[in-house]
FITORRO-726545 format. One record per residue (C-alpha): residue number from 1; residue in three letters; x negated, y, z negated. Coordinates in nm, 3 decimals, always signed. Example, Ala and Ser with C-alpha at 12.3 -4.5 7.8 and 13.67 -1.06 7.14 Angstrom:
BEGIN
<r seq="1" type="ALA" x="-1.230" y="-0.450" z="-0.780"/>
<r seq="2" type="SER" x="-1.367" y="-0.106" z="-0.714"/>
This chain:
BEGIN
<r seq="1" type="UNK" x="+0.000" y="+0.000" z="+0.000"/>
<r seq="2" type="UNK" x="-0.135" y="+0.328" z="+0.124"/>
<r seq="3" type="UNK" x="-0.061" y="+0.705" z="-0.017"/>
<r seq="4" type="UNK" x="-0.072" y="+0.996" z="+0.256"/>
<r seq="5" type="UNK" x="-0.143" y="+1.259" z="-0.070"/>
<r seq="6" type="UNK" x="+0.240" y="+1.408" z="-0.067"/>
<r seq="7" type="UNK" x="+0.394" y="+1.133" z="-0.269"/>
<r seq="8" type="UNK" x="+0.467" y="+0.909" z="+0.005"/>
<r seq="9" type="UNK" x="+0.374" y="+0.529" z="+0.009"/>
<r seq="10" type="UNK" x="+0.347" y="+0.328" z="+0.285"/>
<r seq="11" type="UNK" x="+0.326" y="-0.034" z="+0.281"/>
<r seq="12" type="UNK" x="+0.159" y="-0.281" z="+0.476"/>
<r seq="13" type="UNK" x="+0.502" y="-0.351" z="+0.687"/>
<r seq="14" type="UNK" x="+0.526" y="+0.047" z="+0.770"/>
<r seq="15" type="UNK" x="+0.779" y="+0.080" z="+0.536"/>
<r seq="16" type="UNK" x="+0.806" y="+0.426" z="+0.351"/>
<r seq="17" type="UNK" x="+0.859" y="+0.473" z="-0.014"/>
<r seq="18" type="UNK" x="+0.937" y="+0.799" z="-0.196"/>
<r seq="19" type="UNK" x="+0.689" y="+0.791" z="-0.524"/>
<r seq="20" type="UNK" x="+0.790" y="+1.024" z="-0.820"/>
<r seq="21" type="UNK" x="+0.458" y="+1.260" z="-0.899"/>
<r seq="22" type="UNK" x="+0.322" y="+1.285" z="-1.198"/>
<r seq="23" type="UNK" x="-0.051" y="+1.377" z="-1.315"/>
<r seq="24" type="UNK" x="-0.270" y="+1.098" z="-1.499"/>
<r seq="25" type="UNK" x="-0.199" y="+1.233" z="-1.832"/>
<r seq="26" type="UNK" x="+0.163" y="+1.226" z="-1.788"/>
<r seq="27" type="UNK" x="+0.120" y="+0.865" z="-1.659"/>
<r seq="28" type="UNK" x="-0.058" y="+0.754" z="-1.951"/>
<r seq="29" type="UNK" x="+0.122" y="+0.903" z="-2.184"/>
<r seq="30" type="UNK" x="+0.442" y="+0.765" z="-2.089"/>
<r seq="31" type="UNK" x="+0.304" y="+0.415" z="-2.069"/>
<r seq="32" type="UNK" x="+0.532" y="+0.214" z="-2.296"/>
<r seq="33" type="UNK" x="+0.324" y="+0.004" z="-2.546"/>
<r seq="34" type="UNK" x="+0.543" y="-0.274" z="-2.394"/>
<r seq="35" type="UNK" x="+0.434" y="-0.209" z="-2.054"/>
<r seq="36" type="UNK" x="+0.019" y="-0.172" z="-2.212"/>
<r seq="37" type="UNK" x="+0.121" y="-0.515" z="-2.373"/>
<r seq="38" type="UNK" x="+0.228" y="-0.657" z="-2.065"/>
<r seq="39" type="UNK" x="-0.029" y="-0.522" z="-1.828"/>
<r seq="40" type="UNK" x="-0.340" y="-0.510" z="-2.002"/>
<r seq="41" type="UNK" x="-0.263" y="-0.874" z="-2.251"/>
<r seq="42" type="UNK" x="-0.532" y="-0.850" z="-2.453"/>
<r seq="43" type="UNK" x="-0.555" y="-1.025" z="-2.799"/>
<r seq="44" type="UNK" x="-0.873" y="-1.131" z="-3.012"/>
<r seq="45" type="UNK" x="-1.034" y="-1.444" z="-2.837"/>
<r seq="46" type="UNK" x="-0.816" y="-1.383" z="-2.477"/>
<r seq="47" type="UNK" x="-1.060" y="-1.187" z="-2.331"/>
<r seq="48" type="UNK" x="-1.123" y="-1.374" z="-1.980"/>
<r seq="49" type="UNK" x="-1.487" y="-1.430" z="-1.935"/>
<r seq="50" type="UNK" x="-1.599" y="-1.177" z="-2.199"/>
<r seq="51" type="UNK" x="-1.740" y="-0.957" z="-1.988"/>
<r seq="52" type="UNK" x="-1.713" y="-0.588" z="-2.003"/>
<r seq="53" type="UNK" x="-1.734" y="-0.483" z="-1.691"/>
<r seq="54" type="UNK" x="-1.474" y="-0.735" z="-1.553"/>
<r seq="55" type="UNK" x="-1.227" y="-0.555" z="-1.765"/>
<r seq="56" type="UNK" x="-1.014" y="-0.234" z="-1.684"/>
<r seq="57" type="UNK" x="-1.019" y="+0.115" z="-1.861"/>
<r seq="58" type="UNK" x="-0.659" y="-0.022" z="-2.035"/>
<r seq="59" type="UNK" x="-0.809" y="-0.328" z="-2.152"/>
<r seq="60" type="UNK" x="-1.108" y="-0.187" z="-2.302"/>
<r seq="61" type="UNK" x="-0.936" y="+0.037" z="-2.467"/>
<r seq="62" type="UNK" x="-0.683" y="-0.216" z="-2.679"/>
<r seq="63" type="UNK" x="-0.983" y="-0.424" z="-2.707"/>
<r seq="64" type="UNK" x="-1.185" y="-0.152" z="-2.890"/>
<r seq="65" type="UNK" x="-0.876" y="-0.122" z="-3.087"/>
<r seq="66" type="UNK" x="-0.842" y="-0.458" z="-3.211"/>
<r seq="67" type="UNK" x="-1.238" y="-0.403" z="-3.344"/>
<r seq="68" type="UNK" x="-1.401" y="-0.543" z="-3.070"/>
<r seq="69" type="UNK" x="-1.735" y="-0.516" z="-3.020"/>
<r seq="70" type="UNK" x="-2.033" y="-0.512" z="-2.759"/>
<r seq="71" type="UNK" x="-2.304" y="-0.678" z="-2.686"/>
<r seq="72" type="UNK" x="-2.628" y="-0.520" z="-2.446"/>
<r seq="73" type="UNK" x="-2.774" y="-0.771" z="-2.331"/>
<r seq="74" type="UNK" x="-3.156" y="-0.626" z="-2.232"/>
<r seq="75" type="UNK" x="-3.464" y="-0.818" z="-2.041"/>
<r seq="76" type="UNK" x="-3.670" y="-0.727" z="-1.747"/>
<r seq="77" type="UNK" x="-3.731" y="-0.778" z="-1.407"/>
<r seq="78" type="UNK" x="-4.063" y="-1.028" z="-1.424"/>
<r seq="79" type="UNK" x="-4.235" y="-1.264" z="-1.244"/>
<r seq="80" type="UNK" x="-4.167" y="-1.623" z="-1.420"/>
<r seq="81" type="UNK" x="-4.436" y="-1.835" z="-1.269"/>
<r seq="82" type="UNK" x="-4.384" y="-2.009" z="-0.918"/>
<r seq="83" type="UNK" x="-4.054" y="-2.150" z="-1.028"/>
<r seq="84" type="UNK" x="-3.846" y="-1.938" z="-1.187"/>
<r seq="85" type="UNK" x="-3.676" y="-1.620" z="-1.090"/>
<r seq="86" type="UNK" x="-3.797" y="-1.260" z="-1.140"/>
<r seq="87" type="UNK" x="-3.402" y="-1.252" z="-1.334"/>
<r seq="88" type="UNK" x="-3.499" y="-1.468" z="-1.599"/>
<r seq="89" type="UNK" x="-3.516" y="-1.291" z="-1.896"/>
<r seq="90" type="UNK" x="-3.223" y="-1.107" z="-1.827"/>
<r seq="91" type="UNK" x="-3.005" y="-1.461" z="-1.709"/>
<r seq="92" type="UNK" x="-3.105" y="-1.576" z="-2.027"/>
<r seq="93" type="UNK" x="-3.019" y="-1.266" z="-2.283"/>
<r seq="94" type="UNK" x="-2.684" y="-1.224" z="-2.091"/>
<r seq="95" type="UNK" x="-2.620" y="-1.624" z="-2.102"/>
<r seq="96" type="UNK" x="-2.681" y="-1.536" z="-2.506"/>
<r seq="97" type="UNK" x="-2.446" y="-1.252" z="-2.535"/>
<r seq="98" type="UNK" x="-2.167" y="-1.492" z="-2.295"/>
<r seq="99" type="UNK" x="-2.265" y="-1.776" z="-2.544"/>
<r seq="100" type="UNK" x="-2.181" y="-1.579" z="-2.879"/>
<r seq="101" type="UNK" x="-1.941" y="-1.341" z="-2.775"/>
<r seq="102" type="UNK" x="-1.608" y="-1.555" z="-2.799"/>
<r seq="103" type="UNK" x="-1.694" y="-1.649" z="-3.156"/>
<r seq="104" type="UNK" x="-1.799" y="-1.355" z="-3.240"/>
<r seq="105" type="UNK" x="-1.497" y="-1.122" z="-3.096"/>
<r seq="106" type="UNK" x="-1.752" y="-0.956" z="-2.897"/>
<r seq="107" type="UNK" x="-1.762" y="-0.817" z="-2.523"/>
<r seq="108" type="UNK" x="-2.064" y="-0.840" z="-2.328"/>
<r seq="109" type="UNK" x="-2.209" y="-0.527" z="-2.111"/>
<r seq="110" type="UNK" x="-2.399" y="-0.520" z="-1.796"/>
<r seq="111" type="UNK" x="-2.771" y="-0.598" z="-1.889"/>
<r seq="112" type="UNK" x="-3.080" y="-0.372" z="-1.892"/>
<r seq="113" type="UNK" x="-3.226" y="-0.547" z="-1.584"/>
<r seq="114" type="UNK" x="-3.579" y="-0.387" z="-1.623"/>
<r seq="115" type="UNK" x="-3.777" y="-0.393" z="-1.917"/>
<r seq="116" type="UNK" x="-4.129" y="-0.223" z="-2.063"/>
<r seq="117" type="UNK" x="-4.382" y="-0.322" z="-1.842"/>
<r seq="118" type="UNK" x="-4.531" y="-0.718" z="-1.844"/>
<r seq="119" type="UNK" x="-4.876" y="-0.702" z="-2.042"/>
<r seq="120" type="UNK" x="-5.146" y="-0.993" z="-1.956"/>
<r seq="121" type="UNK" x="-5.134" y="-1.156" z="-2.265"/>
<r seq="122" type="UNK" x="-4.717" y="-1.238" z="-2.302"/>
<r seq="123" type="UNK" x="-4.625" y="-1.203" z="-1.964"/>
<r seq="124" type="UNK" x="-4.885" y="-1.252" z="-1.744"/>
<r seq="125" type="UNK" x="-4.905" y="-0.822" z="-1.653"/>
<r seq="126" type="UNK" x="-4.791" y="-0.615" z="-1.374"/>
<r seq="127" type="UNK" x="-5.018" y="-0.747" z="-1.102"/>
<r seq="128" type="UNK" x="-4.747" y="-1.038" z="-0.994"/>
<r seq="129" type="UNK" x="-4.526" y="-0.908" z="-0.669"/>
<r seq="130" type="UNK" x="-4.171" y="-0.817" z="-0.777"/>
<r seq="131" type="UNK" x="-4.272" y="-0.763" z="-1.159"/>
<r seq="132" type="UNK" x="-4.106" y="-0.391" z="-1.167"/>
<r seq="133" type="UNK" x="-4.126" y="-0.244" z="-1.499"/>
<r seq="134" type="UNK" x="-3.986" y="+0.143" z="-1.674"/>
<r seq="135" type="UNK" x="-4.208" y="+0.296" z="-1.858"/>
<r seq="136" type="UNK" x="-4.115" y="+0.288" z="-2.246"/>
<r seq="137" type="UNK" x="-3.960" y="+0.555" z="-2.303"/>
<r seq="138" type="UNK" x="-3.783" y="+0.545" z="-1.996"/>
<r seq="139" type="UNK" x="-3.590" y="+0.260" z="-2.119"/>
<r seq="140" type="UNK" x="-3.570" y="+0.381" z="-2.488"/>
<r seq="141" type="UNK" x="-3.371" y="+0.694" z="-2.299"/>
<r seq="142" type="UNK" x="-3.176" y="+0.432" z="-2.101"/>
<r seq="143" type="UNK" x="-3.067" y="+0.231" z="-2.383"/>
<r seq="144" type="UNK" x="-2.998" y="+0.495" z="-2.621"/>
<r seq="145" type="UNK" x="-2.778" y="+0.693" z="-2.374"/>
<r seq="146" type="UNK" x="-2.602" y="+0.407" z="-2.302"/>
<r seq="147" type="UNK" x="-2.541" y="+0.336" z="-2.669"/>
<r seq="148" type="UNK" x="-2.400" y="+0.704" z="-2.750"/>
<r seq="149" type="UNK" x="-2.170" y="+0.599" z="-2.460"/>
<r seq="150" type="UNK" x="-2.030" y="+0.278" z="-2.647"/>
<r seq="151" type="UNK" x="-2.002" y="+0.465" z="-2.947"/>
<r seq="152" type="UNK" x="-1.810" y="+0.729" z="-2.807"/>
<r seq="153" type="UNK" x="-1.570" y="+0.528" z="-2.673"/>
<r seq="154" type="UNK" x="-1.503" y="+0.355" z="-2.979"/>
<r seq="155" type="UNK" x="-1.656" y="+0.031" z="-3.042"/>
<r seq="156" type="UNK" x="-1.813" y="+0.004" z="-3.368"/>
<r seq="157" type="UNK" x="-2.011" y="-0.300" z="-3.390"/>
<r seq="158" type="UNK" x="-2.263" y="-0.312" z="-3.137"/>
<r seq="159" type="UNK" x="-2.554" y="-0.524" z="-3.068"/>
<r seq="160" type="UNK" x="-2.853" y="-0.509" z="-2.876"/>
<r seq="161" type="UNK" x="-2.991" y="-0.861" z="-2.795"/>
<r seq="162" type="UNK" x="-3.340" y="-0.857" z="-2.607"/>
<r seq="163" type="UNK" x="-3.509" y="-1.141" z="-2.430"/>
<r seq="164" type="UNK" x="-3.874" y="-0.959" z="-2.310"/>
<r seq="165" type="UNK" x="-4.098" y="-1.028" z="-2.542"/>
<r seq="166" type="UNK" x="-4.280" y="-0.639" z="-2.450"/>
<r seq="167" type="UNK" x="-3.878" y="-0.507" z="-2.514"/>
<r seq="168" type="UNK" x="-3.980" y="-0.546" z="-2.927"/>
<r seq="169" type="UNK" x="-3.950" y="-0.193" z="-3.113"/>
<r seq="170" type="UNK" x="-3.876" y="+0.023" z="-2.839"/>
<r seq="171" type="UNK" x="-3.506" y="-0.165" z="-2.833"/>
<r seq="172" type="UNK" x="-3.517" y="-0.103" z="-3.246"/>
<r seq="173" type="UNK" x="-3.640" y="+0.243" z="-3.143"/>
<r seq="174" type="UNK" x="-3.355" y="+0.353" z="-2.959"/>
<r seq="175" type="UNK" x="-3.053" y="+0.193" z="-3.141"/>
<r seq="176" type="UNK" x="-3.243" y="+0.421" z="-3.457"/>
<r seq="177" type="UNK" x="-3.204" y="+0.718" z="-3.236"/>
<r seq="178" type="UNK" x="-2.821" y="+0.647" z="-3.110"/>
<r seq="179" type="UNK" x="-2.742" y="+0.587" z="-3.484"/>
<r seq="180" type="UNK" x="-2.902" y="+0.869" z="-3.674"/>
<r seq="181" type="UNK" x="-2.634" y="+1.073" z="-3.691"/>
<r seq="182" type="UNK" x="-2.338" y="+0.875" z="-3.757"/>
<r seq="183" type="UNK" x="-2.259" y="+0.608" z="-3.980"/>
<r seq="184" type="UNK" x="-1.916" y="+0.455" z="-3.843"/>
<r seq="185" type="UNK" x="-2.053" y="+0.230" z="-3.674"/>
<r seq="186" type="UNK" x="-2.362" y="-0.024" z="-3.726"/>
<r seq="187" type="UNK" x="-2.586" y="-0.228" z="-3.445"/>
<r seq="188" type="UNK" x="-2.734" y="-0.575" z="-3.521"/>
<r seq="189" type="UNK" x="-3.088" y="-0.553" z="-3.306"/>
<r seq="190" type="UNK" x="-3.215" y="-0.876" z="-3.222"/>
<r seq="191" type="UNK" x="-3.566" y="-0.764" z="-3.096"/>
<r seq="192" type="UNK" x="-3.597" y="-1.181" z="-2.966"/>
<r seq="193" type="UNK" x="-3.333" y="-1.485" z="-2.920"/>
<r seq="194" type="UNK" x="-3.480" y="-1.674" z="-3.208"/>
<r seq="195" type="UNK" x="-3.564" y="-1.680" z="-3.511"/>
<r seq="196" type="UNK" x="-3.695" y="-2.038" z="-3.564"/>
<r seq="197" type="UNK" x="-3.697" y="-2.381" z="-3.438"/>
<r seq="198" type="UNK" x="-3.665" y="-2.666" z="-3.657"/>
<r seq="199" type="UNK" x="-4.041" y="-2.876" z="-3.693"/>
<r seq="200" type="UNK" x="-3.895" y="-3.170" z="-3.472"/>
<r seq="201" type="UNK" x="-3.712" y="-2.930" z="-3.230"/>
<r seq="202" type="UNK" x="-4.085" y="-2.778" z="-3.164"/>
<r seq="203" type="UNK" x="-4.242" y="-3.189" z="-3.160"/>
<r seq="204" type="UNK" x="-4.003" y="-3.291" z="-2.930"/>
<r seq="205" type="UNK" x="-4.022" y="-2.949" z="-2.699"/>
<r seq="206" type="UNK" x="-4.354" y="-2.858" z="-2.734"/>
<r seq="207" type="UNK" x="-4.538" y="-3.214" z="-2.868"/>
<r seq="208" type="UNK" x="-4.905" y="-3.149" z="-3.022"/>
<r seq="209" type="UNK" x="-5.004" y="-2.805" z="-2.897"/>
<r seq="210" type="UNK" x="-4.737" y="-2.516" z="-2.993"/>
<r seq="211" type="UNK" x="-4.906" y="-2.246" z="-2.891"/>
<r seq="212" type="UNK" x="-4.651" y="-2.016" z="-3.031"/>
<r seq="213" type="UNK" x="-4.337" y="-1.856" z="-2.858"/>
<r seq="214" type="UNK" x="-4.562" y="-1.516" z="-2.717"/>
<r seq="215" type="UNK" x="-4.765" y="-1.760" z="-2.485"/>
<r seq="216" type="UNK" x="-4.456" y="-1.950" z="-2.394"/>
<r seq="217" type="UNK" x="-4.400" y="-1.728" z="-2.049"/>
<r seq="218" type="UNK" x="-4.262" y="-1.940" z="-1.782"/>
<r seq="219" type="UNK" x="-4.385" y="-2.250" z="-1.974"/>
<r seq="220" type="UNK" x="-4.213" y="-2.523" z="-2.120"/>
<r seq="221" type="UNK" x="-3.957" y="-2.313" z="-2.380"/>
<r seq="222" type="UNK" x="-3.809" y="-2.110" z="-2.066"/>
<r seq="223" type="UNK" x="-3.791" y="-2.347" z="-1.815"/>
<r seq="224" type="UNK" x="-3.611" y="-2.561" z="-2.001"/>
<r seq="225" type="UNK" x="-3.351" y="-2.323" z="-2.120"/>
<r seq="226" type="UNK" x="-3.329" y="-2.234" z="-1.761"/>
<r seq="227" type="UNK" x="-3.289" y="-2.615" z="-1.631"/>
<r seq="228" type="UNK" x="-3.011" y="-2.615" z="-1.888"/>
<r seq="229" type="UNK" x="-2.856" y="-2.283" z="-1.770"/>
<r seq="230" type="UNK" x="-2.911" y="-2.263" z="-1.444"/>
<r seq="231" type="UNK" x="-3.058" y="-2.565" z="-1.254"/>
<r seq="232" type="UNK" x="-2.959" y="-2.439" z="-0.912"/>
<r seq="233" type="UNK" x="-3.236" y="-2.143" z="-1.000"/>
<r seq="234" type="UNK" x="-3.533" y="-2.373" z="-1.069"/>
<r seq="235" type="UNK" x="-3.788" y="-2.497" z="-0.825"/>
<r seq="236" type="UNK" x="-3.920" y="-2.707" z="-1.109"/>
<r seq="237" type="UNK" x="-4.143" y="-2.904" z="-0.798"/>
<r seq="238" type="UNK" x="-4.348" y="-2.596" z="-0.813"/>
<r seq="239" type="UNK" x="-4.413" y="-2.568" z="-1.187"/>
<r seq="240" type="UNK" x="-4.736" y="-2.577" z="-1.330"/>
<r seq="241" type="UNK" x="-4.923" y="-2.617" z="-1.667"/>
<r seq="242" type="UNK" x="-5.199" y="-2.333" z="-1.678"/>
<r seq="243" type="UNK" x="-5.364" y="-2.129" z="-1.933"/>
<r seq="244" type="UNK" x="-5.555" y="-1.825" z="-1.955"/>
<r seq="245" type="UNK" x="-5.953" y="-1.856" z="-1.961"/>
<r seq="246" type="UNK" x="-6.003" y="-1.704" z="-2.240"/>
<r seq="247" type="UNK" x="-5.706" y="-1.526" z="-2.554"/>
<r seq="248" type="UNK" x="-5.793" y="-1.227" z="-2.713"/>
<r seq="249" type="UNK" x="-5.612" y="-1.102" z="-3.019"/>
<r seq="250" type="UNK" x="-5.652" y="-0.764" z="-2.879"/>
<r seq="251" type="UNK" x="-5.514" y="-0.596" z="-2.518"/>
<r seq="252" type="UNK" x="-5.756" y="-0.474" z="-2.271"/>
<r seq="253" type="UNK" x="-5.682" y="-0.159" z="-1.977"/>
<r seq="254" type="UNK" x="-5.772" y="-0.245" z="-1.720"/>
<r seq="255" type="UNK" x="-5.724" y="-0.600" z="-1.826"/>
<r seq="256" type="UNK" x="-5.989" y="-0.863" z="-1.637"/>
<r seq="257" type="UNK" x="-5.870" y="-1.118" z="-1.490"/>
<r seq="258" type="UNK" x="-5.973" y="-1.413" z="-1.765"/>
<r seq="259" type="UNK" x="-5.714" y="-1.336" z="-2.011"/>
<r seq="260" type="UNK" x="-5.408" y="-1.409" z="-1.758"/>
<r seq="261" type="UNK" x="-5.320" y="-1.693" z="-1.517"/>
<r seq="262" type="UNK" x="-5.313" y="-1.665" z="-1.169"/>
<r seq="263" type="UNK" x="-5.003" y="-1.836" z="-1.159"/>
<r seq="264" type="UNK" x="-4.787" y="-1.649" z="-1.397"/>
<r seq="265" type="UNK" x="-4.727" y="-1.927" z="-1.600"/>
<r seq="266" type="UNK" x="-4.909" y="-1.896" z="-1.959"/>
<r seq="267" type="UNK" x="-4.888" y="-2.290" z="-2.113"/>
<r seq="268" type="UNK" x="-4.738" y="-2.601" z="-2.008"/>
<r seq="269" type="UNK" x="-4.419" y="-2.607" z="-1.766"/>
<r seq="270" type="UNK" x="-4.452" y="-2.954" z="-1.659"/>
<r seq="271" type="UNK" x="-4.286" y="-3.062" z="-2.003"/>
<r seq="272" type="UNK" x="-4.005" y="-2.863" z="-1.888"/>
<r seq="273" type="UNK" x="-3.621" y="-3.049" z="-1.936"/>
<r seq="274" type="UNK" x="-3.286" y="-3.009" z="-1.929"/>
<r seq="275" type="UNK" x="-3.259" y="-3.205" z="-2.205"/>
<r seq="276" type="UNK" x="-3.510" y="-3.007" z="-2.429"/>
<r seq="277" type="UNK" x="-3.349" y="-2.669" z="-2.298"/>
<r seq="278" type="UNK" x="-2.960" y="-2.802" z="-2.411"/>
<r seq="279" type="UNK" x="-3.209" y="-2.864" z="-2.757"/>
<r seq="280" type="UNK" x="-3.290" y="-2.546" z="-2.750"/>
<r seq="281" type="UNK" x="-3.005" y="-2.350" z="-2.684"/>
<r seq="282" type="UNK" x="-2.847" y="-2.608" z="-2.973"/>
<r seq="283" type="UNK" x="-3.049" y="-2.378" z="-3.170"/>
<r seq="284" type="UNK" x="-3.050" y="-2.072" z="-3.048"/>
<r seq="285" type="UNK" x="-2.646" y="-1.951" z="-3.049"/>
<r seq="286" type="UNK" x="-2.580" y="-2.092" z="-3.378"/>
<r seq="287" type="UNK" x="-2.857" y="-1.879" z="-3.537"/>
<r seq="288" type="UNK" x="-2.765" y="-1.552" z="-3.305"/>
<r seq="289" type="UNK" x="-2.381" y="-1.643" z="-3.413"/>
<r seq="290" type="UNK" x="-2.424" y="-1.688" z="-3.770"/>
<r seq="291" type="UNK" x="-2.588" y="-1.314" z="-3.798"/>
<r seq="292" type="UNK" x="-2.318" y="-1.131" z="-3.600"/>
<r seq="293" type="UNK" x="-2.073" y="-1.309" z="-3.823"/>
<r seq="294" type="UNK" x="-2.283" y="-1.270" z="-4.156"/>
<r seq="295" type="UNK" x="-2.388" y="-0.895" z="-4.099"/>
<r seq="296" type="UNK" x="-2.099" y="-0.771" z="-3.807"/>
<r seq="297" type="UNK" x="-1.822" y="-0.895" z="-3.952"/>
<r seq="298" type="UNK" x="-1.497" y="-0.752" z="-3.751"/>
């Protein structure tokens, strides 16, 4: 159905139809709450999908009503070794949010597709074609903006839930700066996914060499979450096991090229499963769901 601007509609037959005018605000104010009922029919736990930007204006709005919250979901855009995708640490925060959100009473926003830029030791560095990074206070700016903008339309239990490792404290940064001057609301900052494994989830997953979760870029943690996720997104036949010549405890600029891989990947991908990343995730959205429920409480 087509308008010509004068109050005329005309429909895909050619028929004509006089339409009453009225400006937005009188249409929205004499919305019935039957009709908002009817139209938008949202209720706690209906929420189709969870996500936010699926929704319309009418529908977020009775959903911030009921005390529903939102979820940022934040990662980068980073190379993940020669098998996974540059999305990957954004798939997996926004699989997260997807994965808590129902329990939770929680909507999840678009993500913050790029991230603070890779550094050599955790991610391998910017050298890798396609790694496209903001600088840090570029996404601080990014993140806190788009914060003010949750909180001014209402929500008031938000959470920030990060995935790139080089994210950590500029995410805490800006939620401090979106929050200093109100307190009617409150944000839950999970600066990583996880807090812990148990000992036999990290024996079965990772066997006799953990080398902790900062080296575990593109290795055998995230590929496995990602064969659990999203299979159809893993060219596991090109995965490798590779480590850096040499670890320092300390960054270098310009970094030389023995304290990154020329692959991308940091440890051991080749133990990669499906099996080990349904483990994981096991782990990982009871832990992230127990803290919005403990501390976020609707």
């Amino acid at each position: 159905m087509l308008s010509n601007g004068a109050g005329l509609l005309t429909t895909a037959q050619g028929a004509t139809i006089v339409a009453k005018q009225q400006s937005p605000e009188t249409f929205v104010a004499g919305w019935s709450q039957e009709a908002r009922c009817r139209e938008s029919n949202v209720g706690k736990g209906e929420f189709a999908g969870r996500r936010l930007a699926d929704l319309t204006w009418a529908e977020t709005r009775d959903a911030i009503a009921q005390g529903t919250g939102v979820i940022l979901p934040v990662g980068a855009t980073e190379q993940h070794g020669l098998h996974l995708p540059l999305a990957t640490d954004y798939i997996c925060a926004t699989e997260l949010a997807l994965a808590v959100a129902p329990a939770t009473n929680m909507l999840v926003a678009p993500a913050v597709t790029y991230g603070s830029r890779s550094r050599p030791l955790t991610g391998g560095g910017q050298a890798f074609a396609g790694t496209t990074s903001v600088r840090a206070v570029t996404l601080m700016a990014l993140i806190t903006d788009v914060l003010k903008e949750f909180l001014r339309h209402g929500f008031r239990r938000l959470v920030l839930l990060n995935w790139h490792y080089e994210n950590s404290n500029f995410v805490y940064e800006a939620a401090f700066e979106a929050m200093e001057h109100t307190d009617a609301a409150k944000i839950l900052i999970f600066e990583h996914g996880l807090n812990e494994l148990k000992p036999e989830t990290i024996q079965t997953v990772f066997e006799e060499d953990f080398p902790g979760l900062a080296v575990e870029h593109a290795a055998a943690y995230e590929t496995s979450v990602m064969l659990h996720l999203h299979p159809e997104l893993v060219h596991f036949e090109r995965a490798v096991d590779d480590r850096s010549a040499r670890r320092t405890w300390y960054d270098i600029i310009p970094p030389p090229a023995d304290i990154t891989t020329r692959s991308g990947t940091l440890w051991k991908a080749r133990r990669a499963s499906a099996e080990k990343g349904r483990l994981l995730w096991g782990e990982i959205v009871p832990q992230v769901t127990e803290a919005i429920e403990r501390d976020l409480a609707d």
